[in-house]
N, C-alpha and C positions, 0 to 999 in steps of 0.2 A: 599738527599743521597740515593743511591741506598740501598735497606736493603738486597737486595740478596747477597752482597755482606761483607764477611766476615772481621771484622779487626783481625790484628794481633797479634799473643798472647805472652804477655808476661811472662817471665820467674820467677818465686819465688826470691823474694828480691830485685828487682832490684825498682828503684829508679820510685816512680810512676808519682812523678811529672815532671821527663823528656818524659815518654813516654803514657801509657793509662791512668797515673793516672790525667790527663791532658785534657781527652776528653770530649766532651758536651754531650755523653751518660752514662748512670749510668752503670760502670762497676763494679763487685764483685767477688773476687775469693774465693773458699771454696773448700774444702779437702774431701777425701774417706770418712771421719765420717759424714760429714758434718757441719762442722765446717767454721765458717768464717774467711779467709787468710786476704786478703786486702780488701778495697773499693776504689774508688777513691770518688773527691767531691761533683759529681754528684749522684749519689750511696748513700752518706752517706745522703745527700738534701733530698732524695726520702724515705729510710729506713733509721731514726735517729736511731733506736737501732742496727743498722747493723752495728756492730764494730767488730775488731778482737778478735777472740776468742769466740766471742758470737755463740748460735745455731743457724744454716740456718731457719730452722721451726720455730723458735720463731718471726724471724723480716724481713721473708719476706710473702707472701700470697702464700700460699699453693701449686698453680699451678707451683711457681716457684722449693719449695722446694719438692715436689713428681716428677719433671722431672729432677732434682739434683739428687734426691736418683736413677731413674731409669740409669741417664748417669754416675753417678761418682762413682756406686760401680766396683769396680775391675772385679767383676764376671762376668760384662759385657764387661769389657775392649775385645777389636779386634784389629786385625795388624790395624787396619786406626782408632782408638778413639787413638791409644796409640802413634800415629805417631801424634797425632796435628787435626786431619782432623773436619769437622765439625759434633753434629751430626743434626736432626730434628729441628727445632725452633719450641718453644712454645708460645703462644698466650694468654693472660688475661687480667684481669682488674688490675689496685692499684688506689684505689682511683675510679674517676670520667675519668680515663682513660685509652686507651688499650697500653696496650703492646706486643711485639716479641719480645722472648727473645732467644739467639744464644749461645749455650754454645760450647768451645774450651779448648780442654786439654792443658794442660802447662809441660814443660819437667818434672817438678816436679810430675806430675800426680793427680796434682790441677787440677777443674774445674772452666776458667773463664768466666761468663754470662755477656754478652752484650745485656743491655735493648732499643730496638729503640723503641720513642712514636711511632705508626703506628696512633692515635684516627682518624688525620685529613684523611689519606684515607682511614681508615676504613667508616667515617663517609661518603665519598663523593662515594666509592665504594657503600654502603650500600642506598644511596639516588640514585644513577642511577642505580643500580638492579630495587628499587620502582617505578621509572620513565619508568624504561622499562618496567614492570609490566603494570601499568598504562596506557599503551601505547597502549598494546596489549591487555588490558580490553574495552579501549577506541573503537579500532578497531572492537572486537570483538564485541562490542553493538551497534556500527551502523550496521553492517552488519547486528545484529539481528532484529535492527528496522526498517530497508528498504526492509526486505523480507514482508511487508505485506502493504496495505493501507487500512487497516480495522482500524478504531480509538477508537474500544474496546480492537483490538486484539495489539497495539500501548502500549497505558495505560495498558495493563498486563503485557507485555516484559518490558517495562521500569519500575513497579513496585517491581516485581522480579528481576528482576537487582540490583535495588537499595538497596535490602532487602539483598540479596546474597552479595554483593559484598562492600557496602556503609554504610551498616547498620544494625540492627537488623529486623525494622520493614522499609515499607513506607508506604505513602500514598499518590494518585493522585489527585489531586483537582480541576478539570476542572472547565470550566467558569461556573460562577452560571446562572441560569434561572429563573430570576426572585426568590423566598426565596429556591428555589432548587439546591442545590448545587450537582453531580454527584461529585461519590467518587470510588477509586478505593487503597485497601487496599490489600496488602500483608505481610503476618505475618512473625516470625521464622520458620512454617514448611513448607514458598513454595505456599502456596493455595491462589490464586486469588480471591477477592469477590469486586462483582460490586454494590453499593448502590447507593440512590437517597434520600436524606435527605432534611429536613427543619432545614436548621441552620445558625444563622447570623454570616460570615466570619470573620467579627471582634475582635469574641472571643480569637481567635487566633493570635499575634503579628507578625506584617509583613506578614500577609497571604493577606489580602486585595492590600497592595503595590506589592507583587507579582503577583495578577491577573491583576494587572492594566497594571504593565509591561514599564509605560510611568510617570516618566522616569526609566532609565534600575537600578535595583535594583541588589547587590552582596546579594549572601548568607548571610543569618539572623542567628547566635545563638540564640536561645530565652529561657526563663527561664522554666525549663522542668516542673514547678506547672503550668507555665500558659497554657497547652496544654490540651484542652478541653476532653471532651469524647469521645465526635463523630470522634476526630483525631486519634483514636488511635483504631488499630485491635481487635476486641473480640479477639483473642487468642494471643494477648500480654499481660499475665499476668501479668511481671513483674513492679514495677515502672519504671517511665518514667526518666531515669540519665540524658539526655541530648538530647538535638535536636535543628536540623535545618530546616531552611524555604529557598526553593529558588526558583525561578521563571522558569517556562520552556518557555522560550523566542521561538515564531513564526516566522512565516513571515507577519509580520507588524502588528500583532494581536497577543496579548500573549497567548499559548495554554494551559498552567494552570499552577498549585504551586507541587513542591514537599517536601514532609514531608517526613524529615529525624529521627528517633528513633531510642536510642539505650539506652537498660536498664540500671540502676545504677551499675551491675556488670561490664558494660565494661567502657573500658575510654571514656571520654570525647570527643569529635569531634576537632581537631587540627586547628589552623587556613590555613594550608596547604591541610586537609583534606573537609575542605569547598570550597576550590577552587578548590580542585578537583571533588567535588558535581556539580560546577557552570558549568565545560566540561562538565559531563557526560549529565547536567540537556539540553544545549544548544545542545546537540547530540538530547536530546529523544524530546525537543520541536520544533526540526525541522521536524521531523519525523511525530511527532502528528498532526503538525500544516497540512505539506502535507497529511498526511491520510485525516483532516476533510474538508481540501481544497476540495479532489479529491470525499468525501462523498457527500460534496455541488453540488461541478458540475456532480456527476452520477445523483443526484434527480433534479435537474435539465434539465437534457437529459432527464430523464426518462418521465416528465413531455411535455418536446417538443415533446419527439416522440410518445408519447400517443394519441398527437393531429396530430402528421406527418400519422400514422400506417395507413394504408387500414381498415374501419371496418368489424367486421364479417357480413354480407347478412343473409339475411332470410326471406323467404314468407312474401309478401307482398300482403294486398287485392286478395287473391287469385290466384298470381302467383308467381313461385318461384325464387329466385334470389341465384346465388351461386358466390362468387368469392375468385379468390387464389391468393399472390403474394409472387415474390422471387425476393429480391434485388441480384443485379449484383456480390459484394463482400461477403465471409464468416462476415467479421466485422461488414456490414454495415446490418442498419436495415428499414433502409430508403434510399428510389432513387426519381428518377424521375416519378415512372410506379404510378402511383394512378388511386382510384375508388371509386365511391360512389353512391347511392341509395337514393336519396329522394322521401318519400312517400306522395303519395297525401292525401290531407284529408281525403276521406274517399272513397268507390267502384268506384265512378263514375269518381271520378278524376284521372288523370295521376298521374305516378311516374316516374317521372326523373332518367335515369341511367347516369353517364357522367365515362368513360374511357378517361385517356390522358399519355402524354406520355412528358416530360418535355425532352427538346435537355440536355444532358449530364449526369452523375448519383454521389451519392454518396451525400454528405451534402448539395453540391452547389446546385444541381439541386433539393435537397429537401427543401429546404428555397423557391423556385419559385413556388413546387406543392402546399406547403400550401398555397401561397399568390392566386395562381387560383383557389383552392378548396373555399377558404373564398371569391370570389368573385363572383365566379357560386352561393356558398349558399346565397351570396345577391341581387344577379339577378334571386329567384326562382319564384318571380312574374312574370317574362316574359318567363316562362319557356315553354309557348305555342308556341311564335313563337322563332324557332330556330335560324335564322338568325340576330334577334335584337340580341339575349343574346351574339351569339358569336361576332357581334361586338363592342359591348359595351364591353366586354370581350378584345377584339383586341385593339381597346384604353385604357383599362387600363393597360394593361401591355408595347405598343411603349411608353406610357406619363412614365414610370417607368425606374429605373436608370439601370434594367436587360438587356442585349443584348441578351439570351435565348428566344429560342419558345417552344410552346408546340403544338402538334397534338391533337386532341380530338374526341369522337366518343360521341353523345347522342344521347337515346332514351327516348319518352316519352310512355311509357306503362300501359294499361288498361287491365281489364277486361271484354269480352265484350261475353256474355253469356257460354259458353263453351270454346270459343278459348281466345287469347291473339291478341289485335293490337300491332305494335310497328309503330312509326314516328321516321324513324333512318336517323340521318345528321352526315357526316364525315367531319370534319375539317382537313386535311394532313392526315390522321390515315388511317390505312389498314382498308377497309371495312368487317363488319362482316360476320360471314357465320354463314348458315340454315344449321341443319339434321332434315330431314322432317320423319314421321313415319315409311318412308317404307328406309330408312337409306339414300335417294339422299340427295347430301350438294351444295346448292346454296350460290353463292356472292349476299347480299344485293347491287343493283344500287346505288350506295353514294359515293358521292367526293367533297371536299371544299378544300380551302386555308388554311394553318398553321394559328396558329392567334399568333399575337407576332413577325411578320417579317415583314409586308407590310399593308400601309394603308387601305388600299381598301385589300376587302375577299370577296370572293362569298364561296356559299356550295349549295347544293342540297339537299331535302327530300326524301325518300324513303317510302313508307307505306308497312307494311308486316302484315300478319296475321298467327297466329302458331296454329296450332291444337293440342288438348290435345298429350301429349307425345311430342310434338317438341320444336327445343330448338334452339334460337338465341345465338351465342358465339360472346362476344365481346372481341380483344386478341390485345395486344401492339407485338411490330417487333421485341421484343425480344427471341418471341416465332418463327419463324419463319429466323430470321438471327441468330440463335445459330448452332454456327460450333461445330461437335465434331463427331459424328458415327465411324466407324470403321477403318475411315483412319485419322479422328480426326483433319479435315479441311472440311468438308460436311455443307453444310447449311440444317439446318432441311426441309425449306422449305415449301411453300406453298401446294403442293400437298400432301404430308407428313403428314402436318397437315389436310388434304380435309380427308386424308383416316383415320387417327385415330380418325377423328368427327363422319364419317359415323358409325363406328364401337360402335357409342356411344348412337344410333336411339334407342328412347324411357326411357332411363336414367334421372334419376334426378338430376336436374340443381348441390348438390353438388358433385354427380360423373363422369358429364363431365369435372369441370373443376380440380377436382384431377387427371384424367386421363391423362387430355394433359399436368398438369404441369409436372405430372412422368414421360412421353412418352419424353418431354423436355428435363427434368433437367438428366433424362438417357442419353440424346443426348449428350449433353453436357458435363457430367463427371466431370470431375475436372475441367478444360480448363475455361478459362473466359467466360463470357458471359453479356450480358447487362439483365438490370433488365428487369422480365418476370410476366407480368399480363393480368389475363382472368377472366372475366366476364360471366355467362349463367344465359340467363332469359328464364325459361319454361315453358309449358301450362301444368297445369299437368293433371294427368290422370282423375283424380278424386277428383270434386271438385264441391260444393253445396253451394247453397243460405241456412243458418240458420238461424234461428227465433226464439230467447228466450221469444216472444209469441205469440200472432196473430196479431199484429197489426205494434210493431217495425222490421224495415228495417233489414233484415240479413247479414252475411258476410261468405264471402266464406273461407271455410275450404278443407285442404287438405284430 
């Protein structure tokens, strides 16, 4: 039945059991004094001492009889209470349930109250407000647990969540490590604290089936004496009334428990109020689960590309070695462009410099530099004659399931009293270039075959010798095919780069190759470009045979 809608009033005397005295709501009429007129048998069902002539205030509840005295004194009467009209309906309890009650003047200038139970939509109104509540608490903490993939900063938002919104207290209880269990505790004021305890999970009921995860576990109430110490926040001082355990269910791996607390002043945890734990819990164990995913695979990268990076250069037996490199992408931290320096045993011996330049850039083509980095460092016994290395080199990567090549430039470089030799072979690679002391910039004579396209590779040797201050630049065609200058399709270009080396006569080996990578990476601007690596090996200026005494061999210092 519609309740907005008003029933009909009837009139003083008249026969009730023909008309309202008759209906399945508890109607009652009562008078200016407030005195009770009629009932019908609904009415009397509900309020047994509700009989005629009895006081309104006596047998019914208050709410009814204080909105009686407001509508049925005269002093209030108006053209429309006096005409019949309705006025406000009131709202309370009898008993264990609600009522709206409609009160309607009667020609007599009776008041008669008409009680609709409303309990069942009150009740159901009252549970989809909570629901839409819920909803939008629901929404509201994913969003808060997928602004971060940090798995500290994970476990603090979902702590405080759960504390603010679920509970008194929580606490996080990620996977143990071995008797270490990491804990993440938020109290009643808000304040995050991250521990690392020795404590056997056990102690605690249902905590152990939670971390296990397998098989999938519901929210646990547990008996609030059995809830350890370590579970519970230093600044929850209150006792422990009541709590739950439930599981923060992963992706395919459980990402910990959470501990629900709430003091003996407040109520009890509902069994509605646990399944609503069980949402929140599988929101924040998706979350966590992906932060510690994504923690995994950064230390992971971080470790591949440790091994991918260029390393830093530094004099070597007395000559000095510089080199720079810039992957092609802002993202990316590794390409194709590698470089490396291996030094000889000791003065007399060569040091291997190997520049290359792997066909395409970005991850792919860094997965093929380390595979020919690691195979040149195991081909550094042959590193005398150039031509075995690279084509044993050449077979190893046609027998390999890569369709990529790579270009490559080495030299084998000495120290050989005051100047530097180099024995420089180019494999496809742009030949390197001289600035000689007095700033002229010569092409090293060198050309071979890509190695990684065709069976058969020839190359050529070159011999060069550098005098103190001169400086061999070794530079991949990223340096050199990078578009960008003033019309911002210009190729930097070979001579470009002739004239910014010359400008570079006498410089140490690390400020040649900051120069041309600036003079570049200026070129280029924003605009893409393929990844850019330069190598300088220099004779320096000044550099001596040392002797820590008279008899042991020395080494040359800068």
């Amino acid at each position: 039945m519609d309740t907005s809608q008003q029933p009909p009033a009837g009139p003083r005397g008249i026969d009730s059991g023909t008309t309202w005295g008759a209906a399945p709501y508890p109607v009652l009429v009562a008078d200016a004094s407030g005195d009770v007129v009629e009932v019908n048998a609904a009415a009397a069902a509900l309020f047994p001492s509700a009989v005629p002539g009895a006081w309104l205030r006596c047998v019914v509840p208050a709410w009814i009889a204080d909105a009686h005295a407001r509508t049925g004194s005269p002093a209030v009467e108006t053209g429309d209470a006096a005409s019949g009209s309705p006025s406000s309906p009131v709202h309370g309890r009898v008993g264990d349930r609600t009522f709206e009650a409609h009160p309607t003047r009667t020609d007599d200038g009776d008041v008669m109250w008409w009680l609709v139970d409303d309990t069942d939509r009150r009740l159901a109104e009252d549970a989809l407000a909570s629901e839409r509540k819920r909803t939008a608490f629901l929404a509201g903490a994913s969003s808060a647990l997928l602004t971060s993939l940090n798995v500290e900063r994970c476990m603090e938002v979902t702590a405080r969540l759960a504390a603010e919104h679920l509970a008194d207290a929580a606490v996080i209880v990620a996977p143990p490590r071995g008797r270490k269990v990491p804990l993440t505790y938020c109290g009643p004021d808000g304040d995050v604290v991250h521990r690392q305890i020795q404590a056997d999970v056990e102690q605690l009921p249902g905590l152990s089936d939670a971390l296990r995860g397998v098989p999938p576990v519901p929210p646990r109430r547990i008996d609030p004496a059995a809830v350890p110490e370590w579970a519970v926040p230093d600044r929850f001082t209150d006792p422990v009334g009541s709590a739950v355990v439930t599981p923060l269910p992963g992706h395919g791996v459980p990402a910990g428990a959470l501990v629900l607390l709430r003091s003996g002043r407040q109520p009890s945890f509902t069994e509605s109020e646990e399944i609503f734990a069980g949402l929140f819990a599988s929101r924040a164990g998706a979350a966590m689960s992906a932060a510690r995913l994504y923690a995994e695979q950064a230390a992971i990268t971080t470790t591949l590309m440790r091994e991918l990076l260029p390393p830093r250069l530094h004099g070597v037996h007395g000559v000095e070695f510089a080199g720079k490199y810039l992957p092609s992408g802002q993202a990316d931290r590794v390409g194709g462009d590698f470089y490396d320096v291996h030094p000889g045993t000791d003065e007399g011996q060569e040091s291997l410099v190997v520049l290359g330049d792997v066909c395409g850039k970005g991850l792919d083509a860094a997965v093929l530099t380390g595979k020919v980095r690691n195979t040149v460092q195991a081909l550094l016994p042959l590193a005398e004659d150039h031509q075995r290395l690279l084509g044993l080199l050449n077979g190893a990567l046609m027998n390999s399931h890569h369709t990529r090549f790579v270009t490559l430039a080495l030299a084998s470089v000495v120290r050989s009293g005051g100047s530097v030799r180099l024995r420089v072979t180019s494999a496809g690679h742009p030949a390197p270039l001289i600035v000689r002391a007095d700033g002229l910039v010569e092409t090293v004579e060198t050309r071979g075959t890509l190695v990684g396209a065709f069976w058969d590779i020839t190359s050529t040797t070159a011999h060069v010798e550098l005098a103190p201050g001169e400086t061999c630049l070794f530079f991949t065609d990223g340096i050199t095919e990078g578009r960008g200058g003033p019309h911002g399709n210009e190729l930097f270009g070979a001579p470009r780069l002739e004239s910014a080396l010359a400008r570079c006569a006498g410089l140490p080996a690390e400020a040649v190759v900051e120069h041309i990578q600036m003079l570049a990476a200026q070129w280029v601007g924003h605009g893409g470009h393929d990844d850019m690596a330069t190598v300088a090996v220099t004779a320096p200026h000044h550099a001596h045979l040392s002797a820590v005494n008279g008899r042991t061999r020395g080494r040359y210092t800068a």
